[in-house]
Residue, then its C-alpha position, 0 to 999 in steps of 0.5 A: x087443243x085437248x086438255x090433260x086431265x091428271x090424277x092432280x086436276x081431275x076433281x076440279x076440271x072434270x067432277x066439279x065442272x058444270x060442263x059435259x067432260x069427254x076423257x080419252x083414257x089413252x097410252x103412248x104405246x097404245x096403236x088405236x089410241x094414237x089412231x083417235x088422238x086427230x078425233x080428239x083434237x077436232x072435237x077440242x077444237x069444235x066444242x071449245x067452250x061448250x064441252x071439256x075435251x082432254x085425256x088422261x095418259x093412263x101410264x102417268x095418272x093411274x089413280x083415275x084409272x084405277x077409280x073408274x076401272x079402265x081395263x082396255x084403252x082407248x077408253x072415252x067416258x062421258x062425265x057430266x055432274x061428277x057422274x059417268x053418263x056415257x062410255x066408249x071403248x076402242x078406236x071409234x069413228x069421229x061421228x060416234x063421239x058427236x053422236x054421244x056429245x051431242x046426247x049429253x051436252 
C-alpha cells in the first residue's frame, strides 16, 4: 500500500531517505487524482522495498505543498537525496512513472 507522507513525517521518510521517493500530490475532490491512485497502488506494490512510493493529501498537509510550489494536481515529484530529481504533473499512463522510476532509482 502506498505510503502517506504528511507535513508531520515528510523530512524523515522522503528527505533523508536513502531510497528514490515517488510522491503524488494529490486531493479527494480532485477527478484525475482518483483516476491514478490504482497506478500509485501497483507501483507500491511493485517497488516494495526499492522505491518509497506514497501521497501527500494536499487539503491535510499544505505546508509540503506550499515548500515545493504545487499549483495543478496530480502533481507526482521524483525525490532522491532530499533533492526533486524528476517531476509529473496530470493524470498520466502507468508506463510514464516506470519510465521516470526506473531513470532514478
Amino acid at each position: 500500500m502506498a505510503l502517506e507522507f504528511t507535513d508531520a513525517n515528510f523530512k524523515t521518510n522522503v528527505l533523508e531517505s536513502d531510497k528514490l521517493s515517488v510522491i503524488d500530490f494529490w486531493a479527494e475532490w480532485c477527478g484525475p487524482c482518483r483516476a491514478i491512485g490504482p497506478v500509485i497502488e501497483e507501483l507500491s506494490k511493485e517497488y516494495d522495498g526499492k522505491v518509497n512510493v506514497g501521497k501527500v493529501n494536499v487539503d491535510n498537509n499544505p505546508q509540503i505543498s506550499m515548500n515545493y510550489g504545487i499549483t495543478s494536481i496530480p502533481a507526482i515529484l521524483f525525490v532522491k537525496n532530499g533533492q526533486v530529481v524528476d517531476k509529473l504533473v496530470g493524470a498520466q499512463p502507468k508506463a510514464n512513472f516506470v519510465k521516470k522510476i526506473e531513470q532514478h532509482k
